[in-house]
N, C-alpha and C positions, 0 to 999 in steps of 0.2 A: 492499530499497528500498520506496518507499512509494509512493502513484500520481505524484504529480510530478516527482520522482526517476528515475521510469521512464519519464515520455512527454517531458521536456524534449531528449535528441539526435533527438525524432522531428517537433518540433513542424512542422515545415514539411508534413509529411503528416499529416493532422488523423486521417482514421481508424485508420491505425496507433497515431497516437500516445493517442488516447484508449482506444483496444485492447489497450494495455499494461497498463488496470487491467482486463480480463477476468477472469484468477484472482483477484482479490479481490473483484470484484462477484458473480464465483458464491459465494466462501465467505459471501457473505450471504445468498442464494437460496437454495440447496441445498449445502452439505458434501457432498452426495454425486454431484454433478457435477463432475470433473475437467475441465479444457483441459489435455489433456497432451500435451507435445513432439511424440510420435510420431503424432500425429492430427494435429496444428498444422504439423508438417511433410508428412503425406501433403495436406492440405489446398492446401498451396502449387502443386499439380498441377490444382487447378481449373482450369475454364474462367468463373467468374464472381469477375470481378476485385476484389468486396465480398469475397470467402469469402476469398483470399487475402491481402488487405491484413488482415483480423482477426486472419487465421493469422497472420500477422507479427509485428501485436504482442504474440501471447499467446508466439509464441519470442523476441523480445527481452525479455519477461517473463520468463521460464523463465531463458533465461542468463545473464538481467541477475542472479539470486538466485543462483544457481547459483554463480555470480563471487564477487556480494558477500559472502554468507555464508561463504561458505570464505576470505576475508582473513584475515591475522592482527590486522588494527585490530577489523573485528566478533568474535571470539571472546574475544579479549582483553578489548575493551570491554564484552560482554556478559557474560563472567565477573563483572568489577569494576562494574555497575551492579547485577547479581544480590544479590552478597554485600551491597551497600551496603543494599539493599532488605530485604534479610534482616536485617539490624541494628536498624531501622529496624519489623520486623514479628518479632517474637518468637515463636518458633514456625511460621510462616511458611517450612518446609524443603523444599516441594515443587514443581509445576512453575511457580506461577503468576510466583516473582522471575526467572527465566529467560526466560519469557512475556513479561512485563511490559518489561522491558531489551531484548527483541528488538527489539518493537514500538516502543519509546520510541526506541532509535536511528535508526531510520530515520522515525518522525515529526519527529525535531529536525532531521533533513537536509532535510524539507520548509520548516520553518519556517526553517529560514536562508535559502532561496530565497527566499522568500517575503519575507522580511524585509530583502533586499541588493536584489531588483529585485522590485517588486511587478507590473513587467510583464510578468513571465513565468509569475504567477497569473494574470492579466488574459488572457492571450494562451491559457493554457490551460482555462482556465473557456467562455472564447468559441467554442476548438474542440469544447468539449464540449455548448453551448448548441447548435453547429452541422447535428451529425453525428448521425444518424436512431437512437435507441434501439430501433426495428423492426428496422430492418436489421442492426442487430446480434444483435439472438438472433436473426435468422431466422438470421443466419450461422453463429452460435456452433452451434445446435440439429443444422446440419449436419455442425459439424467435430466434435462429442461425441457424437452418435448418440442424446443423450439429452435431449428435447425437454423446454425450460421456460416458462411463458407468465409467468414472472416477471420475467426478465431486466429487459426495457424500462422496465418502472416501477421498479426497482430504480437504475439509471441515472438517468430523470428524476429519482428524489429525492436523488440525488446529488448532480444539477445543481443541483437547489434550495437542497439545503442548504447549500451551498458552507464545509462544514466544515473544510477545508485552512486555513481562514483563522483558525480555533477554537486552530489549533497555537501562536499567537504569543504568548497567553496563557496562562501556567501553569494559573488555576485554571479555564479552560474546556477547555486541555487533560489535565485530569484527569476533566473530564466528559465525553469524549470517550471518555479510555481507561475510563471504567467503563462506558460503553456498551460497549465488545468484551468487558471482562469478563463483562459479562451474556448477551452475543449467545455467549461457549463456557462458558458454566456457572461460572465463577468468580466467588469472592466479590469485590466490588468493592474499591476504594482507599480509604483513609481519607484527611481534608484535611493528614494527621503524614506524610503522602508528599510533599507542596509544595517543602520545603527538597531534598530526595532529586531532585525535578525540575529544581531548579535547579543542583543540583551534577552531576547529568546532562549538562543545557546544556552548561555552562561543559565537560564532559568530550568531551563529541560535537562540540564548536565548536573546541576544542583540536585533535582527531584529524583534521580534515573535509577537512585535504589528501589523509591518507590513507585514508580512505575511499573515496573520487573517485577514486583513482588506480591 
């Protein structure tokens, strides 16, 4: 799942629910900072009731993927978004068309949200404008033992950029996904990937009962 995918069953709790994107705002900071379950859960024993609402979202994170990933709609569908990509890239036989389809299905399940009620980008942008980027890595720094003074400004520009909104568009969100290609070493997307994007769509908008479900 993708950040909004993950914080929309939490929205009425603003800092869980913006807390659900913790592991993917660390793989932007540092790859080499985990929020893992077993931290996230000994965490829930605090006595400082920030530390433990963090730890929450980073476990509905954890088993919210945990779930998803193991479906038979995402395996399936990321087999059949792979190969199509592979056709598509000639030569092109290794990890990046599996990469790419991972990531591509759970961005199109943002932008269907996004696209049926725009109030629940609006509602989750607001909680995120909300809720103190301090206080999050002071949180985070405790529950992983592995202290980063990055976090927060990583956050703020998240806030800023409000790139979720980048998703509804094809060809910005292709400039989106060759920003991650660049951010794990991979070579980025050509514009002969467009068509491939839309036939993604139409294939993740077909399945999206079963996704959700």
């Amino acid at each position: 799942m993708n950040f909004l995918s993950h914080a929309i069953p939490y929205l009425n709790d603003p800092l869980v629910a913006v807390c659900t994107g913790v592991p993917d705002f660390l793989s932007v900071v540092d790859r080499k900072i985990r929020a893992r379950e077993r931290m996230a859960t000994a965490a829930l024993e605090s006595d400082d009731e920030a530390v433990c609402q963090v730890a929450t979202g980073i476990i509905h994170h954890i088993r919210d993927d945990r779930w998803f990933h193991s479906t038979a709609a995402f395996v399936e569908s990321n087999l059949q978004l792979a190969v199509g990509l592979r056709e598509r890239l000639p030569g092109d036989r290794g990890f990046r068309p599996m990469f790419v389809g991972h990531i591509v299905i759970e961005i199109l399940l943002d932008s269907f949200w996004i696209r049926d009620d725009p109030e629940i980008a609006k509602t989750y942008y607001a909680l995120v404008d909300d809720v103190s980027p301090d206080l999050i890595e002071r949180c985070v720094n405790h529950i992983t033992g592995k202290p980063t003074d990055q976090l927060a400004g990583a956050i703020r520009r998240y806030a800023e950029a409000r790139f979720l909104y980048d998703y509804l568009d094809h060809t910005q969100l292709l400039m989106r996904l060759n920003q991650v290609m660049a951010r794990v070493g991979l070579a980025e997307l050509p514009e002969s990937v467009l068509p491939w994007l839309q036939e993604a769509s139409e294939l993740v908008e077909f399945r999206r009962a079963r996704f959700l479900t």
